[in-house]
Backbone as XML, in Angstrom:
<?xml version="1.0"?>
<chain id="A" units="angstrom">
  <residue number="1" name="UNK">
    <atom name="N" x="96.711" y="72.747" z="37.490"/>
    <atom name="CA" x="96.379" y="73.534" z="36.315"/>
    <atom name="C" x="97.583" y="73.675" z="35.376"/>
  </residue>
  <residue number="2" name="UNK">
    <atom name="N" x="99.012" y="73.613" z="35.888"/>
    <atom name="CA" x="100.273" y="74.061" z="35.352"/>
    <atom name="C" x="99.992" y="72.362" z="34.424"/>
  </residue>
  <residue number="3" name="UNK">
    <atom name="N" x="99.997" y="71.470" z="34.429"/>
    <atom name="CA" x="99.848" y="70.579" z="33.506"/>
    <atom name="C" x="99.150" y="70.388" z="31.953"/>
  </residue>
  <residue number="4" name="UNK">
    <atom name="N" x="97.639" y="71.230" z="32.333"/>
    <atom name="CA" x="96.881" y="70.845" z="31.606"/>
    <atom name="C" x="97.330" y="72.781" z="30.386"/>
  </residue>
  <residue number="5" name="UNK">
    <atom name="N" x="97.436" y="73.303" z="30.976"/>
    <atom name="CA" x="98.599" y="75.030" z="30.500"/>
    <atom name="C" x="99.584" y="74.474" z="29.646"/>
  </residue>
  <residue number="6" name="UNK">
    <atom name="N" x="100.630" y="73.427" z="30.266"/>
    <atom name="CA" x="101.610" y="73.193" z="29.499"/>
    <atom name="C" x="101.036" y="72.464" z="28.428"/>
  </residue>
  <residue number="7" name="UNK">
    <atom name="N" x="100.719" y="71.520" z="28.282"/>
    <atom name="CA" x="99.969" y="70.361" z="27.071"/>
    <atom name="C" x="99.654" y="71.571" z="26.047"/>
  </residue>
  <residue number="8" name="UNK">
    <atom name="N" x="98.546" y="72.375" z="26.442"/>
    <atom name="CA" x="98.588" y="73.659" z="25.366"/>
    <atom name="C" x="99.492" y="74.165" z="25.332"/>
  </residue>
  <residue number="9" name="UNK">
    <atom name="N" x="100.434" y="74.471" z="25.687"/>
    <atom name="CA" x="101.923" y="75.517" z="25.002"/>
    <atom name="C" x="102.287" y="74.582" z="24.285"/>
  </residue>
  <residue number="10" name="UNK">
    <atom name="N" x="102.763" y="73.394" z="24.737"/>
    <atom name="CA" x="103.097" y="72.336" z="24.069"/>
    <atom name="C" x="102.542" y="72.177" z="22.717"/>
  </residue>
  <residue number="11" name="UNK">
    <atom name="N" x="101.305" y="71.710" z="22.260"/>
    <atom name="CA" x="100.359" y="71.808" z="21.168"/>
    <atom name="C" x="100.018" y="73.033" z="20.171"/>
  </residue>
  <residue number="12" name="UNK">
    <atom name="N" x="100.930" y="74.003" z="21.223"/>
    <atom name="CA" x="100.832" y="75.252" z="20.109"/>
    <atom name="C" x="102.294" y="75.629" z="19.652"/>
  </residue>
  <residue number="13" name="UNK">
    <atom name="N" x="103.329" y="74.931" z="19.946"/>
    <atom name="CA" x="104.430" y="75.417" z="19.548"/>
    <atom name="C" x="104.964" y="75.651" z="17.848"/>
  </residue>
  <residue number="14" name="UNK">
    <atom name="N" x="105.372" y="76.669" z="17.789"/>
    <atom name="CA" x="105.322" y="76.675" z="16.520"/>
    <atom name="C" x="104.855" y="78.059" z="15.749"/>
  </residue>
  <residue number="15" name="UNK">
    <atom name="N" x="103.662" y="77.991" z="16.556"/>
    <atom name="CA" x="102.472" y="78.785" z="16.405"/>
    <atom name="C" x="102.988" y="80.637" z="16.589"/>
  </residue>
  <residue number="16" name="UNK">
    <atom name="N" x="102.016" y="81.630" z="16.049"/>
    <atom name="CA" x="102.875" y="82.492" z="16.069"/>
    <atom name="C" x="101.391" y="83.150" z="16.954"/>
  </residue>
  <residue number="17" name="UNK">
    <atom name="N" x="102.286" y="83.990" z="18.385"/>
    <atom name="CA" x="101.870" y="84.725" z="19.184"/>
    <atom name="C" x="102.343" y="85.777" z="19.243"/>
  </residue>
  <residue number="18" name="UNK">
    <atom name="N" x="101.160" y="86.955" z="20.074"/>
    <atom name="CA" x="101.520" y="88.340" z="19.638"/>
    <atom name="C" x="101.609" y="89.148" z="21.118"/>
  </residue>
  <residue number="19" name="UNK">
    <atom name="N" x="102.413" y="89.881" z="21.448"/>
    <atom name="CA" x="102.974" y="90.625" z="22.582"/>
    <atom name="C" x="101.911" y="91.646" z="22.787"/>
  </residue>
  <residue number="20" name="UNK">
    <atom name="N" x="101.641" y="92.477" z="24.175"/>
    <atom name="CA" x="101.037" y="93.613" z="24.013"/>
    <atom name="C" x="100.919" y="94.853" z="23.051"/>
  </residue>
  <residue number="21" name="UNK">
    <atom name="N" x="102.680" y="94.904" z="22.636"/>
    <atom name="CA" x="103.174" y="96.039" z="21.616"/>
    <atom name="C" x="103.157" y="95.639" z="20.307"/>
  </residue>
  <residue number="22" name="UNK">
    <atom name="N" x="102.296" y="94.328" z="20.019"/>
    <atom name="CA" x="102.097" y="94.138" z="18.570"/>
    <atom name="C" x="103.796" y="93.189" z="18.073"/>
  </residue>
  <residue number="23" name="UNK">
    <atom name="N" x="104.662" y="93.292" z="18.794"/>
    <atom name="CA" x="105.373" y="92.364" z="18.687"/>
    <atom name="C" x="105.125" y="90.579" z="18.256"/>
  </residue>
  <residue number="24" name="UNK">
    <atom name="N" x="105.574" y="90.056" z="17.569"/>
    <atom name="CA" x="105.283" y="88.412" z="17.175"/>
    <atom name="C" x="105.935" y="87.772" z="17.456"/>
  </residue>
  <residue number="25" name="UNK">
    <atom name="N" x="106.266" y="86.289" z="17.815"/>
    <atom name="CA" x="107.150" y="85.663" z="18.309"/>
    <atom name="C" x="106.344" y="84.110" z="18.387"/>
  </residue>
  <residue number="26" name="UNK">
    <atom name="N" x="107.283" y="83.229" z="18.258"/>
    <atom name="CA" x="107.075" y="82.082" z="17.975"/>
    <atom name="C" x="108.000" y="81.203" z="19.354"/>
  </residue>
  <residue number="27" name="UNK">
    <atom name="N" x="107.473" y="80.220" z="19.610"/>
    <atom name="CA" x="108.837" y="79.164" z="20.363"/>
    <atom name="C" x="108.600" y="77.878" z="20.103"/>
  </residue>
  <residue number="28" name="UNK">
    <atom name="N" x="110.200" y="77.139" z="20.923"/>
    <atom name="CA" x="109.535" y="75.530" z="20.755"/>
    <atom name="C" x="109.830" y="75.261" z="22.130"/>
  </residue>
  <residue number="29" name="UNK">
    <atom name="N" x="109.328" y="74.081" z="22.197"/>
    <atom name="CA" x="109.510" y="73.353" z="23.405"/>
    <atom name="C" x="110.583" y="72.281" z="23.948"/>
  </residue>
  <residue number="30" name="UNK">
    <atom name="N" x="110.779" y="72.499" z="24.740"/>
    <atom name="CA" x="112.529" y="71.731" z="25.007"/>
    <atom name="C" x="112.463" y="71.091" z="25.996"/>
  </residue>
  <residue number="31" name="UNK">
    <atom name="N" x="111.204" y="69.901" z="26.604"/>
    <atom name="CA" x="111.349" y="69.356" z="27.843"/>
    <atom name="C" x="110.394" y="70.090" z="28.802"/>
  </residue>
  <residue number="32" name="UNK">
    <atom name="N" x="111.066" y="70.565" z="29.516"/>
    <atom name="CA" x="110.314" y="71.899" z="30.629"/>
    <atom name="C" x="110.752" y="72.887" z="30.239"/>
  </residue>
  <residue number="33" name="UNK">
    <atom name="N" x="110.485" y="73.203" z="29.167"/>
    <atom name="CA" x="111.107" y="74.895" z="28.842"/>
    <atom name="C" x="110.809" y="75.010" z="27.671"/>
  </residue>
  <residue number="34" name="UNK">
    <atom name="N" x="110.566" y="76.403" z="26.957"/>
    <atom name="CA" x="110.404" y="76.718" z="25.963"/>
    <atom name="C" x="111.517" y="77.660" z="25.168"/>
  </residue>
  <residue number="35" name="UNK">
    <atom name="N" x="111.592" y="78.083" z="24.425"/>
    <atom name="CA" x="112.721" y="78.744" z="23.625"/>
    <atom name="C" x="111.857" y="79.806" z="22.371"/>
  </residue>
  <residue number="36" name="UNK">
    <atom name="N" x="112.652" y="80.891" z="23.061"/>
    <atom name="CA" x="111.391" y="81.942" z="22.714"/>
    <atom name="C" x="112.532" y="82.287" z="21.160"/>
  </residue>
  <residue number="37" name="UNK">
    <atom name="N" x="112.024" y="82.711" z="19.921"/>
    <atom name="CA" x="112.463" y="82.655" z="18.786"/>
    <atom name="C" x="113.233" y="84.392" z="18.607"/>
  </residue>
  <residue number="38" name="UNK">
    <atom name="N" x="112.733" y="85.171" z="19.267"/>
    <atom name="CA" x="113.012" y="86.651" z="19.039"/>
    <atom name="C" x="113.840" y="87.231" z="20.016"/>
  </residue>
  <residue number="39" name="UNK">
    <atom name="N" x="114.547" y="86.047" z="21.297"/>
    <atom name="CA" x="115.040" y="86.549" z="22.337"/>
    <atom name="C" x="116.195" y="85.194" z="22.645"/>
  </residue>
  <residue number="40" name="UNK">
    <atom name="N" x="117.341" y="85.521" z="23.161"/>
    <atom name="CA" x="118.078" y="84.599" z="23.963"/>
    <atom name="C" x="117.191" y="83.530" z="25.121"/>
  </residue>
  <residue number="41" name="UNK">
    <atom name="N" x="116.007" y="84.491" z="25.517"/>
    <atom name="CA" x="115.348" y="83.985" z="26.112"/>
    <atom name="C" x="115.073" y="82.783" z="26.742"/>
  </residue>
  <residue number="42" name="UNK">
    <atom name="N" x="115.070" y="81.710" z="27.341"/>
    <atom name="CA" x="114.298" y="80.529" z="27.615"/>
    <atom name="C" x="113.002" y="80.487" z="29.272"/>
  </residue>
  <residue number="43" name="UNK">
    <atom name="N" x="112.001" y="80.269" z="29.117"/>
    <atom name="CA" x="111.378" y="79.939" z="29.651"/>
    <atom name="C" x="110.743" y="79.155" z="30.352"/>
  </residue>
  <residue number="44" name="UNK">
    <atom name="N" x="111.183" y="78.586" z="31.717"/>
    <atom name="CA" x="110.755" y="77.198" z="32.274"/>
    <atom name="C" x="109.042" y="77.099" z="32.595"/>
  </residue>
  <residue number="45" name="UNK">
    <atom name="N" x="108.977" y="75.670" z="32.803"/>
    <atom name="CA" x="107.505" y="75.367" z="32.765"/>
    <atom name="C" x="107.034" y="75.655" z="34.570"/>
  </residue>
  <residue number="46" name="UNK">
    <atom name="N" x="108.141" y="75.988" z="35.533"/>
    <atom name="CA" x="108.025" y="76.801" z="36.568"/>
    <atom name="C" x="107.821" y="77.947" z="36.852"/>
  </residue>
  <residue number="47" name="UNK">
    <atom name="N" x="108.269" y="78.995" z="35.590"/>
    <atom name="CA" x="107.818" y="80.649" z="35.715"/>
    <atom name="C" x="106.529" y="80.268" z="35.124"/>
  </residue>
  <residue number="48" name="UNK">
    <atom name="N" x="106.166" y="79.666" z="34.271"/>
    <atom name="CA" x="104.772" y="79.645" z="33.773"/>
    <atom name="C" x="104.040" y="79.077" z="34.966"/>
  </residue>
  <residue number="49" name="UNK">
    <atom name="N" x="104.143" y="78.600" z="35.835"/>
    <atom name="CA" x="103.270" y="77.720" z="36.935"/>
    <atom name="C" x="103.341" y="79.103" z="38.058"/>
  </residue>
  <residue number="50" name="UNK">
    <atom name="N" x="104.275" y="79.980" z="38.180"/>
    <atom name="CA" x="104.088" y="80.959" z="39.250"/>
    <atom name="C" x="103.710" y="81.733" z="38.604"/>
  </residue>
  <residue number="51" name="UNK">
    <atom name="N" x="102.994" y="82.267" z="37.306"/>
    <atom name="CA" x="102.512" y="83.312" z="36.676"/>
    <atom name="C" x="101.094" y="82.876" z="36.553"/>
  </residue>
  <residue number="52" name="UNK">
    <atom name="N" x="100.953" y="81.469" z="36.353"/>
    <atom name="CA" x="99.371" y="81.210" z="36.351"/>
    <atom name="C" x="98.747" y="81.983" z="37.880"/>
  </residue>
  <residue number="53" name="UNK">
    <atom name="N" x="99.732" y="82.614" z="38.786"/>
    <atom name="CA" x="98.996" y="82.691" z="40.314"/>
    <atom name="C" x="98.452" y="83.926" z="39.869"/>
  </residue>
  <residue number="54" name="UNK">
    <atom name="N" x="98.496" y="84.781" z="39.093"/>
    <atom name="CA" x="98.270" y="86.454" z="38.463"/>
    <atom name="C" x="97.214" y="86.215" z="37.695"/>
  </residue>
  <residue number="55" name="UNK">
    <atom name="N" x="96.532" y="85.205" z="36.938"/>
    <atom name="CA" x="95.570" y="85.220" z="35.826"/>
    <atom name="C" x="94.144" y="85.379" z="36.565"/>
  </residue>
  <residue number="56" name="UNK">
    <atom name="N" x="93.439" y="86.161" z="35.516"/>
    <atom name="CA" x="93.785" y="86.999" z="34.690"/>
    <atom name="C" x="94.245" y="88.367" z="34.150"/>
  </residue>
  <residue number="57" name="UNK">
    <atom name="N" x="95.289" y="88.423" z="33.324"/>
    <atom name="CA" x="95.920" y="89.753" z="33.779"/>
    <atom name="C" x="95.671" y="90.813" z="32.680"/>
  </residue>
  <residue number="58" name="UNK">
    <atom name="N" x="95.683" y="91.939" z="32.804"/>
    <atom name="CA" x="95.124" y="93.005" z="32.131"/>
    <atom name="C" x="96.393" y="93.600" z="31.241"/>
  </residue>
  <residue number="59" name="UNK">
    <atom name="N" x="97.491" y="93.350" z="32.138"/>
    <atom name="CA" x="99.052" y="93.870" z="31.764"/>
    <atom name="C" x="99.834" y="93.118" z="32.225"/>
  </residue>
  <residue number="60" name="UNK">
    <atom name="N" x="101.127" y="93.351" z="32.087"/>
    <atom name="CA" x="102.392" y="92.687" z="32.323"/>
    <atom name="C" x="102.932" y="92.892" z="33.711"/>
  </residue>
  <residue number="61" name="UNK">
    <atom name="N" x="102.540" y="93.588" z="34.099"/>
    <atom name="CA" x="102.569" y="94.202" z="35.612"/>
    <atom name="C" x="103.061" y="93.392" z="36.670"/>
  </residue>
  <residue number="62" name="UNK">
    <atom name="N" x="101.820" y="92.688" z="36.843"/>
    <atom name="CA" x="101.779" y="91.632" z="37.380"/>
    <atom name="C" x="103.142" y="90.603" z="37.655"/>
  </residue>
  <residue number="63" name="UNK">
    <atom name="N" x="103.704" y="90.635" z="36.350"/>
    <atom name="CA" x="104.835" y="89.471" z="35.988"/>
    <atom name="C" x="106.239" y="90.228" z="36.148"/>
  </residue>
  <residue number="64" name="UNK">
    <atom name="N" x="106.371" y="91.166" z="36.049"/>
    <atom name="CA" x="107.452" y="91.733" z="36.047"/>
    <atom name="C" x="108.586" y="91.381" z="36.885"/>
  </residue>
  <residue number="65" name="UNK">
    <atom name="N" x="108.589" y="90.352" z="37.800"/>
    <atom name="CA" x="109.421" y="90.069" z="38.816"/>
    <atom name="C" x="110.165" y="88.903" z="37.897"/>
  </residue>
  <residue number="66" name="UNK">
    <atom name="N" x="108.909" y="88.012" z="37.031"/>
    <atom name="CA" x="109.704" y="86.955" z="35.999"/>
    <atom name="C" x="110.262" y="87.250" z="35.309"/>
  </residue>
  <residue number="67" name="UNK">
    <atom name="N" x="110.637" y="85.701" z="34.152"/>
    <atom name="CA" x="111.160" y="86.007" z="33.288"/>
    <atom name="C" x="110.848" y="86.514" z="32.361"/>
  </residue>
  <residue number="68" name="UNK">
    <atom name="N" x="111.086" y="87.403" z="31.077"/>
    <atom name="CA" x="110.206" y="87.370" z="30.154"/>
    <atom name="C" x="108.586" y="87.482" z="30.254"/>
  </residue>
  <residue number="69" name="UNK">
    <atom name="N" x="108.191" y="88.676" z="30.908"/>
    <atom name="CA" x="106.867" y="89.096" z="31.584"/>
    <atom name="C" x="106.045" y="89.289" z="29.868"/>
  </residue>
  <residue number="70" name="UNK">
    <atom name="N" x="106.516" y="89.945" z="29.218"/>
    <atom name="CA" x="105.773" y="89.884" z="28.049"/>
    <atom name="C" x="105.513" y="88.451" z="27.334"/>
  </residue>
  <residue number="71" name="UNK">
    <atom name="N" x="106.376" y="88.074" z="27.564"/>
    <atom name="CA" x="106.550" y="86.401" z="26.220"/>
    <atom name="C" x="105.256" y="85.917" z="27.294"/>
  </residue>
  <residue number="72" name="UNK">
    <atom name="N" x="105.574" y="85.620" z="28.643"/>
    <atom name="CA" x="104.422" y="85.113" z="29.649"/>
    <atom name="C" x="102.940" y="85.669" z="29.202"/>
  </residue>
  <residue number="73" name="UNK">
    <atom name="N" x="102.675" y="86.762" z="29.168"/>
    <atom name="CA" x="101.481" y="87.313" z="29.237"/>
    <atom name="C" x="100.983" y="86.974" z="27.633"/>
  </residue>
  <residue number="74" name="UNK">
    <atom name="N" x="101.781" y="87.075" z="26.675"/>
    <atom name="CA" x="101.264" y="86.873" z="25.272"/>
    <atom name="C" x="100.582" y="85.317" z="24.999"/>
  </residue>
  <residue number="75" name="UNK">
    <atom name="N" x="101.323" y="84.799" z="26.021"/>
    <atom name="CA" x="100.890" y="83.234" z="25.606"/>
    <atom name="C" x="99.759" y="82.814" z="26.477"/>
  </residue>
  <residue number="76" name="UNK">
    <atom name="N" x="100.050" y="83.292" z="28.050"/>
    <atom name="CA" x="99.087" y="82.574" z="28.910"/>
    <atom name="C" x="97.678" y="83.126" z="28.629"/>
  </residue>
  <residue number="77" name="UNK">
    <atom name="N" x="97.493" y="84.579" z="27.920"/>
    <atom name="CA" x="96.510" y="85.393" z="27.572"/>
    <atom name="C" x="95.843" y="85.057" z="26.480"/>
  </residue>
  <residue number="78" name="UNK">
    <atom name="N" x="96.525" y="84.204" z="26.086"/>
    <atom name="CA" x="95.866" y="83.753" z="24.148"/>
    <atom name="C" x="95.295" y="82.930" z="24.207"/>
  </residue>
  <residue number="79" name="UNK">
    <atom name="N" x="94.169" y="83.049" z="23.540"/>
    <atom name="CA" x="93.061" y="81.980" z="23.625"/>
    <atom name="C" x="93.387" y="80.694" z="23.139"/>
  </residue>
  <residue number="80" name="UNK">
    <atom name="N" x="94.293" y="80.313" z="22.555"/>
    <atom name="CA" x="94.518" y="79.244" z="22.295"/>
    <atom name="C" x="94.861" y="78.426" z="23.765"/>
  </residue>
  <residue number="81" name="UNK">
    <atom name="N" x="95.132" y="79.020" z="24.502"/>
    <atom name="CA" x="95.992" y="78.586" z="25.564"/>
    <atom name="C" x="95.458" y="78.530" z="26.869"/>
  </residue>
  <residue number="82" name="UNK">
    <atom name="N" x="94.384" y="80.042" z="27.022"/>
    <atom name="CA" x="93.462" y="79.697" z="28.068"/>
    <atom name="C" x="92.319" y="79.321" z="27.647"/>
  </residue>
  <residue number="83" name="UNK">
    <atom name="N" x="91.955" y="79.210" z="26.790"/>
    <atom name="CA" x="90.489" y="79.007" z="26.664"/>
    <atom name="C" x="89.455" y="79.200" z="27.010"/>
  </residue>
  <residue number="84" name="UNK">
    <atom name="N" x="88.458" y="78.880" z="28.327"/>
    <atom name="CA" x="87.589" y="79.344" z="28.865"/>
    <atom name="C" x="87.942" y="79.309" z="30.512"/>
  </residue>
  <residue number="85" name="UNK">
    <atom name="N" x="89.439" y="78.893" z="30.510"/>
    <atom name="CA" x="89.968" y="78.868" z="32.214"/>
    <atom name="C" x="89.848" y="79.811" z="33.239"/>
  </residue>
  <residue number="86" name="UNK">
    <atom name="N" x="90.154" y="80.926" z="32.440"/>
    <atom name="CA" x="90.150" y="82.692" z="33.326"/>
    <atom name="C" x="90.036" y="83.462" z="32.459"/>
  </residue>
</chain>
C-alpha cells in the first residue's frame, strides 16, 4: 500500500494541505522523503509506511511517537491522497 500512498504524495507535491489547527503547508519530494515547507522538518517515505498501520485516524494521537504527527495526518487524511482506501 506504502507504494501506491507514495505515487500520490508524489503527484500532489506542491499542493497546499491543511493541518488539524487550520495550519497550511506545502512540500516537495526528495527521493524517499519529503520536505515539509513550514518546518525544518523532513519526512521519510518509512514514517509514512508505519503511520499507514493507524489509518484511519480521527486525530494525531495515534502518530505521536513519529515524526511530524500533524504534517502525517494532514496528508495521509486528505482526500487527495486516500481516496476511497480507508
Amino acid at each position: 500500500m506504502i507504494e501506491q500512498v507514495w505515487k500520490r504524495i508524489s503527484q500532489n507535491e506542491g499542493q497546499v494541505f491543511k493541518q488539524i489547527k487550520g495550519g497550511e503547508f506545502t512540500y516537495k519530494v526528495s527521493g524517499n522523503t519529503i520536505e515539509l515547507d513550514r518546518t525544518n522538518r523532513n519526512v521519510s517515505k518509512g514514517t509514512f509506511a508505519e503511520a499507514l498501520k493507524y489509518v484511519p485516524l480521527e486525530n494525531t494521537v495515534p502518530l505521536q511517537k513519529l515524526q511530524a504527527p500533524s504534517y502525517l495526518f494532514a496528508i495521509l487524511m486528505d482526500q487527495r491522497i486516500r481516496k476511497n482506501d480507508w
